[in-house]
VEXTIKOL-643715 format. One line per 3 residues: number of its first residue (from 1); their letters; for each residue x, y, z of N, C-alpha, C. Coordinates in Angstrom, 2 decimals, decimal comma. Example, Ala and Ser with C-alpha at 12.3 -4.5 7.8 and 13.67 -1.06 7.14 Angstrom:
% residues 2
1	as	13,19 -5,69 7,80 12,30 -4,50 7,80 13,20 -3,30 7,80  12,85 -2,25 7,08 13,67 -1,06 7,14 12,90 0,03 7,87 $
% end
This chain:
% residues 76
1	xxx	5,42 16,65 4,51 5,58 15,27 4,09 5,49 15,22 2,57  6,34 14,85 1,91 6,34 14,14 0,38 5,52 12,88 0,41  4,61 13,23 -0,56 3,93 12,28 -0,96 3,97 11,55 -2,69 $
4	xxx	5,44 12,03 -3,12 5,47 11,93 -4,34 5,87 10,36 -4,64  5,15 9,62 -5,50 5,18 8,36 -5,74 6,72 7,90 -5,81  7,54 8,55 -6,43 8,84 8,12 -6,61 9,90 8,48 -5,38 $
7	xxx	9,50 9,14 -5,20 9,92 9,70 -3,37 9,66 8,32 -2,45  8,49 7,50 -2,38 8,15 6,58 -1,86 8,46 5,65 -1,95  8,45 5,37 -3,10 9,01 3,86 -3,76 10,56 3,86 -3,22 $
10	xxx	10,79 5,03 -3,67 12,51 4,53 -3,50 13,06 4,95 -1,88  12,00 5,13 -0,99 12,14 4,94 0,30 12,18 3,72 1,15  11,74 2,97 0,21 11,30 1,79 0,42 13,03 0,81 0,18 $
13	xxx	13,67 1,52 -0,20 14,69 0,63 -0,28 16,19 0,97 1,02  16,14 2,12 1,12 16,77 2,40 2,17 16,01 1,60 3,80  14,94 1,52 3,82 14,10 1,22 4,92 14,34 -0,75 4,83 $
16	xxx	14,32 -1,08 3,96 14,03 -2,24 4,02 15,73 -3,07 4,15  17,03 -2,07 3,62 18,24 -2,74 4,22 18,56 -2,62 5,39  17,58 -1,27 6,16 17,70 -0,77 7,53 16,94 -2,40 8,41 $
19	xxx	16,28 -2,76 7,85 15,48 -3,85 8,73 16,01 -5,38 8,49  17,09 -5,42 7,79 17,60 -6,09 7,28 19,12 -6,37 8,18  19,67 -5,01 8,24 20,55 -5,02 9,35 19,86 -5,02 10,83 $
22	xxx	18,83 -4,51 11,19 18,60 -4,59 12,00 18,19 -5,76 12,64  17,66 -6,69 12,30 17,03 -8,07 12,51 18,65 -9,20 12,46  19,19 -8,89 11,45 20,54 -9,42 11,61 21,98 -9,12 12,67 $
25	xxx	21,79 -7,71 13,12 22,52 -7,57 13,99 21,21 -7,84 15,37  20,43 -8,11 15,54 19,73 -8,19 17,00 20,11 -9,91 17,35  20,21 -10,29 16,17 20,15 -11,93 16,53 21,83 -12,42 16,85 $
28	xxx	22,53 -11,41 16,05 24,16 -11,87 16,28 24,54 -10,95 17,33  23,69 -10,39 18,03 24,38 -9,20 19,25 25,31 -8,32 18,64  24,74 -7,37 17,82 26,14 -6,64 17,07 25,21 -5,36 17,02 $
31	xxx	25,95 -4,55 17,86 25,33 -3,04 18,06 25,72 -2,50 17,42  26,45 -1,87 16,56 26,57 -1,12 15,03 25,50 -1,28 13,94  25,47 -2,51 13,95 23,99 -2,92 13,01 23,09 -2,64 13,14 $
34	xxx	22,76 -2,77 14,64 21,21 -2,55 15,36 21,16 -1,05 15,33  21,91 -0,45 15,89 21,53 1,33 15,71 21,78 1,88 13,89  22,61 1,70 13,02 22,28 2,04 11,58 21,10 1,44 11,16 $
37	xxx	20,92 0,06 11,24 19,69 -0,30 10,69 18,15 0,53 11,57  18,05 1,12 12,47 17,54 1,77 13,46 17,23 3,35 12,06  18,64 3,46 12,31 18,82 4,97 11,39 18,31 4,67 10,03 $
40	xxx	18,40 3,48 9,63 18,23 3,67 7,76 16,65 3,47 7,90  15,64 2,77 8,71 14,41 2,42 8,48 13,92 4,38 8,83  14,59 4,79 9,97 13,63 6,06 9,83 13,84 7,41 9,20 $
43	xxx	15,42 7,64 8,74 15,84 8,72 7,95 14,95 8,99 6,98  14,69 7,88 5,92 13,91 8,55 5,09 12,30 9,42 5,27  11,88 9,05 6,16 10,92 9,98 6,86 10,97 11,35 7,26 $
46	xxx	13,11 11,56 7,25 13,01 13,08 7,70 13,58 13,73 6,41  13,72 13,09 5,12 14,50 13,53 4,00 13,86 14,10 3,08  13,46 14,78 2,34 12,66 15,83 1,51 12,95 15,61 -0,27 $
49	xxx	13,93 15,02 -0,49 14,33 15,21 -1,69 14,54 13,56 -2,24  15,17 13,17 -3,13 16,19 11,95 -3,13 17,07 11,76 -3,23  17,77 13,29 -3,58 19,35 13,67 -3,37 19,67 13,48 -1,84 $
52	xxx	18,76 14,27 -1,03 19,34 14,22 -0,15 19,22 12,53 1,01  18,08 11,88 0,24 18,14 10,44 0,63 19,18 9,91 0,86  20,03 9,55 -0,76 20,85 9,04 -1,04 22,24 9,96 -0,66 $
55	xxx	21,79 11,03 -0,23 23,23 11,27 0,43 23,39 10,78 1,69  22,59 11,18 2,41 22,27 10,73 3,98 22,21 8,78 4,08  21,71 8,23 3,25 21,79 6,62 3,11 23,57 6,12 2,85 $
58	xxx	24,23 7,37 1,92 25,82 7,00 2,09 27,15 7,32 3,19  26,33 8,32 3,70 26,81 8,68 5,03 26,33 7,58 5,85  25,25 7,19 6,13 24,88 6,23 7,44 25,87 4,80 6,50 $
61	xxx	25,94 4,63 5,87 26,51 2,94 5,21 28,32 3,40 5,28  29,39 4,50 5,63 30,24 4,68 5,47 30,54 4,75 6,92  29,54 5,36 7,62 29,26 5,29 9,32 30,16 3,58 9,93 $
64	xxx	28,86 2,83 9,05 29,04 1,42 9,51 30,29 0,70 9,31  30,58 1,14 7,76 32,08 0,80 7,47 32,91 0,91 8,54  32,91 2,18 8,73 33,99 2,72 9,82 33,80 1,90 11,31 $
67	xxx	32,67 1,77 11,95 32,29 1,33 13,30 33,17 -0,50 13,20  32,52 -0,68 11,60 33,32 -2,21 11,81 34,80 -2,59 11,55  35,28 -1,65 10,77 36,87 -1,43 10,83 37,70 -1,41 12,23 $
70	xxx	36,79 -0,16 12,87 37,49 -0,09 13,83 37,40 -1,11 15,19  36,78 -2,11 14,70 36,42 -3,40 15,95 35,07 -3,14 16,36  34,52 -1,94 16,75 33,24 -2,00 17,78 32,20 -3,02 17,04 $
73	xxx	32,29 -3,98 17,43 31,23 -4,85 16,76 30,03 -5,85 17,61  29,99 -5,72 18,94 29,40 -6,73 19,67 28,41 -5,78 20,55  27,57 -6,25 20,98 27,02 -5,63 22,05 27,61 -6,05 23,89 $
76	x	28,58 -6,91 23,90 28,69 -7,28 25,09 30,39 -7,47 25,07 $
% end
């Protein structure tokens, strides 16, 4: 586990758009949202660096792009 102050802080920002989508897609029934925002609150817990944060935070946000392009947008 990193415990490095700046490691933390700036975990804090990936986690908090993750809960952000997540709370917003639970209320509009939109399952793309609910599982990335799922992924962005706990990735940074498995990420070691902040390179590799912010790589893994642009992969999961290009994820979503794609899921909503291609229609999948509802849970029902």
């Amino acid at each position: 586990m990193n415990f490095d102050p700046t490691w933390l802080l700036l975990s804090l920002i990936p986690s908090g758009i993750g809960m952000v989508l997540f709370i917003y897609g639970k209320r509009q029934a939109r399952l793309p949202q609910v599982i990335v925002g799922m992924l962005f609150m706990v990735y940074p817990f498995f990420t070691t660096t902040v390179t590799s944060m912010i790589v893994v935070g642009v992969v999961l946000a290009v994820l979503l792009w794609v899921l909503l392009r291609t229609g999948r947008s509802t849970l029902y």
